[in-house]
N, C-alpha and C positions, 0 to 999 in steps of 0.2 A: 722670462720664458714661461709659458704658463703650460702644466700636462697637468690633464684628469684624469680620472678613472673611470668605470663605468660601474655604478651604482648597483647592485644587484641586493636582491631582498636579502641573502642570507649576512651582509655586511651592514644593513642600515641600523640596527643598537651597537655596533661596535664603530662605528663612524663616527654616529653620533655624541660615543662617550670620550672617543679619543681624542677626537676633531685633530686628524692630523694635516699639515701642509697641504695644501695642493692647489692647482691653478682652477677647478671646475672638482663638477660631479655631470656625468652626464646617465640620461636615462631613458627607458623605452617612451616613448610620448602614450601609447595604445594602453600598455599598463595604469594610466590614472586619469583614463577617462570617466569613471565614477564619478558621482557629484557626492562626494563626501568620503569619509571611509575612513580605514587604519591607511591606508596607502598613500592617498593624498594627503591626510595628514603628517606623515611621516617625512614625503615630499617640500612640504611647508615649512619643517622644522630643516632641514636639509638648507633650503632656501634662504634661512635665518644666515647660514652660516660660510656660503659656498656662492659664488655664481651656476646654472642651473642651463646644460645644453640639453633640450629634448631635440631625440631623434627617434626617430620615423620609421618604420616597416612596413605600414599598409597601405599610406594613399595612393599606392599604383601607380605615379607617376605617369607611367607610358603608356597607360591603357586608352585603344582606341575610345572605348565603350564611353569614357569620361570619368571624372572623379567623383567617391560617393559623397553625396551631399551631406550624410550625418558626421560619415568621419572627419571631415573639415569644421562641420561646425564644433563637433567635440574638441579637435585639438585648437579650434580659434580660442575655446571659453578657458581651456588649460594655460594656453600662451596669456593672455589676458590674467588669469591669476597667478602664473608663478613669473610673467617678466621674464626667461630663458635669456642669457647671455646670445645662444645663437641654438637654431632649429633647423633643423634637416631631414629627408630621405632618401631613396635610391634613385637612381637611374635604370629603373625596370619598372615590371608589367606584372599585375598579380589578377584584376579584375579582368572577366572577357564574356563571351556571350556561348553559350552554349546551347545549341541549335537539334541535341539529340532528341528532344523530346517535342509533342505538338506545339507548344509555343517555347520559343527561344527564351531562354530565362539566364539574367546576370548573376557570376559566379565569382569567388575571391576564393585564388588558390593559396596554400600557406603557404608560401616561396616568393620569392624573389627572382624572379621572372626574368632574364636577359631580351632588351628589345635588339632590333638588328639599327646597325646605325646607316639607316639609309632617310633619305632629306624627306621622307612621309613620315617617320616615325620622328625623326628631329619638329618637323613641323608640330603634330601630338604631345610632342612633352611639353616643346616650350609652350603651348598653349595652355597645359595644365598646370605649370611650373608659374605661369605670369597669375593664372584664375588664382592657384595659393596667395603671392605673393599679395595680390590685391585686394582676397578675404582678410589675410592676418594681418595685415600692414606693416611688415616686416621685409627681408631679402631673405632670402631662402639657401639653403644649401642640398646640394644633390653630390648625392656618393656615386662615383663607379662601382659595378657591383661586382664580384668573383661568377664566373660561369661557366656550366660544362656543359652546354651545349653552343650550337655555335647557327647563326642565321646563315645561308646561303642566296646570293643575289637569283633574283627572279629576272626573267628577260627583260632587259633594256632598264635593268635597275644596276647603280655603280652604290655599291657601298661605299661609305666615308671610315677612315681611321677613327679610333675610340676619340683620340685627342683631337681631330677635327672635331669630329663630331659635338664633345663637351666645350672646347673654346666658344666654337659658334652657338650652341647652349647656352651659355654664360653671357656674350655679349648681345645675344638677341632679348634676355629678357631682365640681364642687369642682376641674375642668381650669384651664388659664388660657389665654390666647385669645394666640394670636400674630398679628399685625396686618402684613398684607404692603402696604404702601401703593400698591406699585407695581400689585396684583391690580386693586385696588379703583378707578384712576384708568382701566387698561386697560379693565375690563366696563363704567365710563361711557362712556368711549369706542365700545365696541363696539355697547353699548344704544341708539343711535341707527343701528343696521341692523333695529331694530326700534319706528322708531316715536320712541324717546326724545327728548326737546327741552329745551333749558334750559342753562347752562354745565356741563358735566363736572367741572369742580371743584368750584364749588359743590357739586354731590351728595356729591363725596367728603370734603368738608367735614360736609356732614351726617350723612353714614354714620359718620363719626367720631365727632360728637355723638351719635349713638344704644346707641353702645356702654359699657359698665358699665365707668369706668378701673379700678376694684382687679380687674380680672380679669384685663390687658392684662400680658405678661409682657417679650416682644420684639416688636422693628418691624424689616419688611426691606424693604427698599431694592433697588432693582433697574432695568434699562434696557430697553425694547421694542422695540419694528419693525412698522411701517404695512406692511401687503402693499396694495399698490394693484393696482386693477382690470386686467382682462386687456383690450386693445383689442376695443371694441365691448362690453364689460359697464358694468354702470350705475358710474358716478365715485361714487357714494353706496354701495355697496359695499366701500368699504375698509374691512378688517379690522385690527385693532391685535393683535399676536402678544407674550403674556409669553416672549420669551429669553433673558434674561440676558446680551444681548450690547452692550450702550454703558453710556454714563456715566449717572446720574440724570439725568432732564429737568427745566426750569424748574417745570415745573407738580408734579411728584414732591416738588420739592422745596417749593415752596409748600403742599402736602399735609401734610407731613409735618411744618414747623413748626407747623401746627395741632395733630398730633398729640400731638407734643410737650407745649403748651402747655394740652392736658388732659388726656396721661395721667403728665407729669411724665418724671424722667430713667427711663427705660425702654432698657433695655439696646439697641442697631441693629445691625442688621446690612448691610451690603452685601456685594451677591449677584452672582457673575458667573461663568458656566458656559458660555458660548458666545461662539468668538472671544476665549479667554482673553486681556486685555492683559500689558503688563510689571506687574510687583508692584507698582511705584512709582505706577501707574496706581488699584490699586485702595488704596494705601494715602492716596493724594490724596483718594479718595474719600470714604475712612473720616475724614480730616483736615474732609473737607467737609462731613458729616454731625455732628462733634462741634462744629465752627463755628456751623452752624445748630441745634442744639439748647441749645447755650449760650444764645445769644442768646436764642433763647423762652424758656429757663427764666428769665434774668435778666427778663424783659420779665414775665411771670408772676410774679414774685419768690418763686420756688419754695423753701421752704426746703434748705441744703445740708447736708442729713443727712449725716454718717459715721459711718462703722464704724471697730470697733478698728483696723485696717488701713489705716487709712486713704480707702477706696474709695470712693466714693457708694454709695447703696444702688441696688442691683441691681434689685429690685422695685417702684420709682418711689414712689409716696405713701407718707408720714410715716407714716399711720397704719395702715398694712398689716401684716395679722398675720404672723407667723414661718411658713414652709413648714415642710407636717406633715410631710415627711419628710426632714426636715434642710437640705440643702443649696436655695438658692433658686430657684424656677424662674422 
């Protein structure tokens, strides 16, 4: 079973001198775009010692506008020197055009962007999603993203469910789906600022089931934060915010041994970018997340595939074909 962590600057000398266990490191791709540096170096010696997932925050995925042409080639020439185990980004929209001024001029907002899942915007990703895959010659992975705001269908338009929406994703252009449990427990959470009724886990139990497992690549893990109402606003207005600033919650983790337990050993990650703790903190983490997948897998009686190496396999189900471009995503 292999869990990583997520690499942040204030852990990379104490990583590096401890080197302790662990299945990956994974890291912003956008941070070592540099051609040279303490960074990228730092990254290299990482490299030495770790398989190496870069993930993604800017190439906009969904944007009608198109994908920027530097940023891909930057993370092409990254992918090409550090080799990444596997490389990913979201399933959102950050670039768009902005029409306020005499000529309309393209814009990149910091955020991560929720698209609406209807078959014009499915039609746009996968199109951008196939353009990556074909620059890096790699397969690709795309997150579901956490969101608080929500698209409303436009006449004679039918939204698709998230999970259609990412299945037919996946299969239209052969990506593999990275699975952020903690997104997916947050927008339950959040879906009752509008309306939603019923346990929040449950659904994310079901959203689980809807998804195709040989598509499913990585699963991240990650902590939240309740913004509670300002005095005199409605107490039914608390909003749940994805941070990445605590430990996994009970219910995350009840989530995620489901996950487990049908998409099989799928590589985890935990994720923690805000209010970084001590190392030891997220490597507890990562200890706690191999504990809880163990157990589902035994409880499943998953078979324990190995490789030459030793390793489980990285790509969860027994019968899953060999990645078309070498290394597994």
């Amino acid at each position: 079973m292999h869990v990583g962590i997520g690499w942040r600057q204030p852990h990379y000398g104490e990583l590096l001198a401890r080197r302790p266990v662990l299945g990956f490191l994974e890291v912003h791709s956008e941070n070592f775009f540099a051609q040279g540096g303490a960074a990228l170096a730092v990254l290299e010696r990482g490299r030495a010692h770790y398989d190496i997932s870069l993930h993604g925050v800017g190439l906009s995925l969904g944007s009608a506008v198109g994908l920027d042409p530097w940023h891909l080639n930057q993370l092409a020439q990254l992918v090409q020197r550090i080799d990444p185990v596997r490389i990913s980004d979201h399933a959102s929209f950050a670039r768009g055009r902005w029409s306020g001024q005499a000529e309309a001029q393209t814009i990149h907002a910091a955020d991560l962007l929720p698209i609406p899942f209807s078959t014009e915007a499915l039609d746009t990703l996968c199109a951008n999603v196939q353009h990556v895959q074909e620059h890096l010659q790699r397969r690709f992975m795309v997150e579901n993203v956490s969101s608080y705001v929500r698209w409303l269908p436009q006449p004679e338009e039918t939204l698709l469910v998230e999970t259609e929406f990412l299945n037919t994703l996946a299969a239209r252009t052969g990506c593999a789906l990275l699975v952020d449990v903690n997104n997916i427990y947050v927008n339950a959470l959040n879906a009752r600022l509008h309306g939603a009724v019923g346990d929040p886990v449950q659904h994310c139990l079901d959203w689980l089931d809807r998804v195709a497992p040989q598509q499913v690549a990585e699963i991240h893990l990650a902590g939240h934060c309740h913004v509670l109402p300002q005095p005199g606003e409605d107490a039914r207005d608390e909003i749940v915010i994805d941070d990445h600033s605590s430990r996994v919650c009970a219910e995350v983790w009840q989530i995620y041994r489901h996950a487990i337990s049908r998409f099989g050993a799928v590589p985890t990650l935990i994720e923690w970018d805000t209010d970084i703790p001590a190392l030891d903190v997220l490597l507890d983490e990562a200890a706690q997340a191999h504990t809880v997948a163990t157990a589902s897998l035994q409880a499943r009686q998953w078979p324990a595939v190995q490789f030459p190496d030793g390793a489980a396999n990285p790509n969860n189900a027994p019968s899953q074909a060999p990645h078309p471009h070498g290394r597994a995503a």
